[in-house]
N, C-alpha and C positions, 0 to 999 in steps of 0.2 A: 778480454775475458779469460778464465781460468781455461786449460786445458783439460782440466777433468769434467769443467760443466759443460764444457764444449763436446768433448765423446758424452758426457751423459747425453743431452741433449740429442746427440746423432741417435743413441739407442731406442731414445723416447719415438724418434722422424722414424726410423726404422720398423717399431713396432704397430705404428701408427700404417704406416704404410703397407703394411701386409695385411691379408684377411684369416685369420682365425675363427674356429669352429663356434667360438663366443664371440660377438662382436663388445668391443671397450673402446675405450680411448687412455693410454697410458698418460698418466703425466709427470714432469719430473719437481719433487718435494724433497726438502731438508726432514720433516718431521711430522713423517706417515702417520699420523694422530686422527680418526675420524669416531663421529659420534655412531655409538653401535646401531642406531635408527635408523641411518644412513648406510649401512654395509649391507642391506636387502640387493643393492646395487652392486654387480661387479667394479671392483678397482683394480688396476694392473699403477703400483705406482713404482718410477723408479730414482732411487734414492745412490747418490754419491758416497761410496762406502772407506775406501782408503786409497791410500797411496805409494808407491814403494820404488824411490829412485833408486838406478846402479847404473854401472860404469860395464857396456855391452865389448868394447875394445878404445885403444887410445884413444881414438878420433871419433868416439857414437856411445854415447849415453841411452840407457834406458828406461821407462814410466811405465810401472804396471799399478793400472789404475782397475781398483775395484770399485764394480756398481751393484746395487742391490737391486733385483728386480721384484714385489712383494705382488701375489695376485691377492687377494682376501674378498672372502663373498659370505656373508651370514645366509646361515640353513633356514628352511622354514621351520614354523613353529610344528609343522605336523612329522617327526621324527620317520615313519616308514619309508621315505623316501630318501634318507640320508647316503644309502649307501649307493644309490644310481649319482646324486648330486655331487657326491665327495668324486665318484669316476670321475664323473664330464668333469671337474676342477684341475685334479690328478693331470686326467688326455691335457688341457688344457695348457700344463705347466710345462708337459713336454714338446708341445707345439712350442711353445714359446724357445725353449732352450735349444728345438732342432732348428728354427728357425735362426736364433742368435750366429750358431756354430754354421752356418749355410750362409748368412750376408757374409762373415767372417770380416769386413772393413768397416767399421763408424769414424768418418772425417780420416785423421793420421792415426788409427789405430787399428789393432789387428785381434783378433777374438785369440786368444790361450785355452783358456780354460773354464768352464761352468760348473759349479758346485752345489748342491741342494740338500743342503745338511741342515737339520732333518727335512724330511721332505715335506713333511705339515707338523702342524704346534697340535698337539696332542689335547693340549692347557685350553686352546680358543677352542677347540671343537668343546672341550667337555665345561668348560665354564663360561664360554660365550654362545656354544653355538656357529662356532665362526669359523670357514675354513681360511688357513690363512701360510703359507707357502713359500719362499724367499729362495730366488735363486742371487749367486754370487756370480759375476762375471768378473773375469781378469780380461784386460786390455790393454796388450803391450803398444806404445807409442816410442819407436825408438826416434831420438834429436842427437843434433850438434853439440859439445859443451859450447 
């Protein structure tokens, strides 16, 4: 199998494996696509996002693989309570990302970096109702050539 589905994969066991203040179940998709009737439910999905070979020294190659990790959960329809909901989301995402940077090993890789740019889609809240949240993990896997 590929080594990038194979770290995805460890992030997915990982996230699975901890307990967070929401409970979910992450799983890992090519093409986070769900129907909005369905997002009443928490998703934590994590997606394989790129790849980026280099040459670490003569004899050790490097793989920084980015994975997407997306929480997304549609608001209720009763709007007052948006802004307690949108926290608990928010807390949520940082669990998630202290959590990432605290296992710091999935399989042969090692956590660099987490990115959360922007930190919610502005566009799903206001035209879906949806909160929805993407973090970027980098994960270096250094090899042999």
């Amino acid at each position: 199998m590929s080594t990038v589905i194979d770290i995805t994969d460890a992030v997915v066991a990982a996230l699975n494996g901890h307990a967070f203040s929401q409970p979910f179940t992450a799983e890992r998709c090519y093409v986070p696509a769900f129907d909005l009737k369905d997002m009443k439910d928490l998703h934590v999905t994590v997606v394989p996002r790129g790849l980026e070979m280099s040459t670490a020294s003569r004899s050790l190659l490097q793989d920084d693989v980015q994975i997407d990790v997306a929480v997304q959960k549609k608001l209720p329809t009763d709007a007052s309570g948006d802004k307690a909901a949108i926290d608990a989301l928010m807390g949520l995402v940082q669990e998630i990302a202290d959590s990432v940077r605290a296992t710091g090993r999935f399989g042969g890789a090692v956590w660099v970096k987490t990115e959360n740019k922007p930190i919610y889609s502005p566009d799903h809240l206001e035209q879906l109702r949806q909160f929805t949240s993407v973090l970027t993990l980098t994960l270096r896997v250094p090899r042999q050539p």
